[in-house]
N, C-alpha and C positions, 0 to 999 in steps of 0.2 A: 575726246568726243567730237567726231564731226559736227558740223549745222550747214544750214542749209544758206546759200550765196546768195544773196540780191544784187540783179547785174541792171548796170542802167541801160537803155535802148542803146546807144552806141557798145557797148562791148557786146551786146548781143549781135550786133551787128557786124564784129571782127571775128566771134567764133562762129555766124554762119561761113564765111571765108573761110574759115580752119574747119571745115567741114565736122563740126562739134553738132550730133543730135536736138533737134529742136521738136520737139512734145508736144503739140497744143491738145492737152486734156478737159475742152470745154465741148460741148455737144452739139449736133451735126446742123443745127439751125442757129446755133451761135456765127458758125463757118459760114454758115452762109448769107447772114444779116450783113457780117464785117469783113468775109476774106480771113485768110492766114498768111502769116510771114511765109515767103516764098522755101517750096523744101520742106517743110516741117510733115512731121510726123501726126496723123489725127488719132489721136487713143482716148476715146472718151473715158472719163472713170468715173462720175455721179451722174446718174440722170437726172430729170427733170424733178422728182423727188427727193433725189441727195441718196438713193439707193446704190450701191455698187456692187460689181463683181470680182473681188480681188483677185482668185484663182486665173479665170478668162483672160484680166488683165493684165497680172503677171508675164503669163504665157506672150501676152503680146507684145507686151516693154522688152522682155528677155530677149526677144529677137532684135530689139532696134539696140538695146544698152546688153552688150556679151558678158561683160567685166564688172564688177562692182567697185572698179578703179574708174571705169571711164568715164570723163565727163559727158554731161548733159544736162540741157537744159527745160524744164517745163514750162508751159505757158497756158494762161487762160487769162476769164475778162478783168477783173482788177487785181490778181494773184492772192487771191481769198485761199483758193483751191487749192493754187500751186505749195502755198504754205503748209496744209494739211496733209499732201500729197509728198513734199518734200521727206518734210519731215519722218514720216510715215517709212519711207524708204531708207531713211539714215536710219531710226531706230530699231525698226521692224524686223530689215533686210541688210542692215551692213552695208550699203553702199556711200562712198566716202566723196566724189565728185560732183554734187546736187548742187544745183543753181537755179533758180528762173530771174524770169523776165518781172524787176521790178513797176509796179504801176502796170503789169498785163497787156496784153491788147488795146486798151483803153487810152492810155499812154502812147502805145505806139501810132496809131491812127490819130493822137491828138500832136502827135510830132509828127505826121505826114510821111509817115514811112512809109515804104513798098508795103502794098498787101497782095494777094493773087485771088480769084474766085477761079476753084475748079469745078 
């Protein structure tokens, strides 16, 4: 059985480098309170309610993650979400690569990482 990877802010920070998928799955006034890791992908998947769209969503990760080998990483504010989300994807859909970003955004901004506002 897969599970799902907790990666510390430095190896996320070597598979941006190895050009490995970065997800930030948190919602579009989150991005812009805090910025997102440079490159990443924005794919909300709860809104403001904790409501989702799986199908939609799908549709849209399928295009960033082709393979359910490939790695990738998800990210959002304390990886509340990412675990949910992880998970969800290991047991749901088979995909065997699932990582985030432990401690989320919150962490990474509390270690002074690069952010970007676009």
């Amino acid at each position: 059985m897969n599970t799902l990877t907790e990666l510390s802010t430095k190896s996320v920070e070597f598979m941006i480098k190895d050009n490995v998928p970065m997800i930030d799955i948190r919602r579009a006034e989150e991005w812009e309170k805090t910025g997102t890791i440079k490159n990443v992908h924005k794919l909300t998947f709860f809104d403001q309610y904790g409501n989702h769209d799986i199908l939609t969503w799908m549709r849209e990760f399928e295009k960033i993650v082709t393979s359910k080998n490939q790695a990738f990483v998800l990210i959002c504010a304390h990886a509340n979400r990412t675990k949910v989300v992880g998970d969800f994807l290991i047991q749901n859909h088979g995909y065997k690569n699932v990582s985030h970003l432990s401690g989320g955004m919150a962490l990474w901004i509390q270690e002074d990482r690069e952010v970007v506002f676009d």
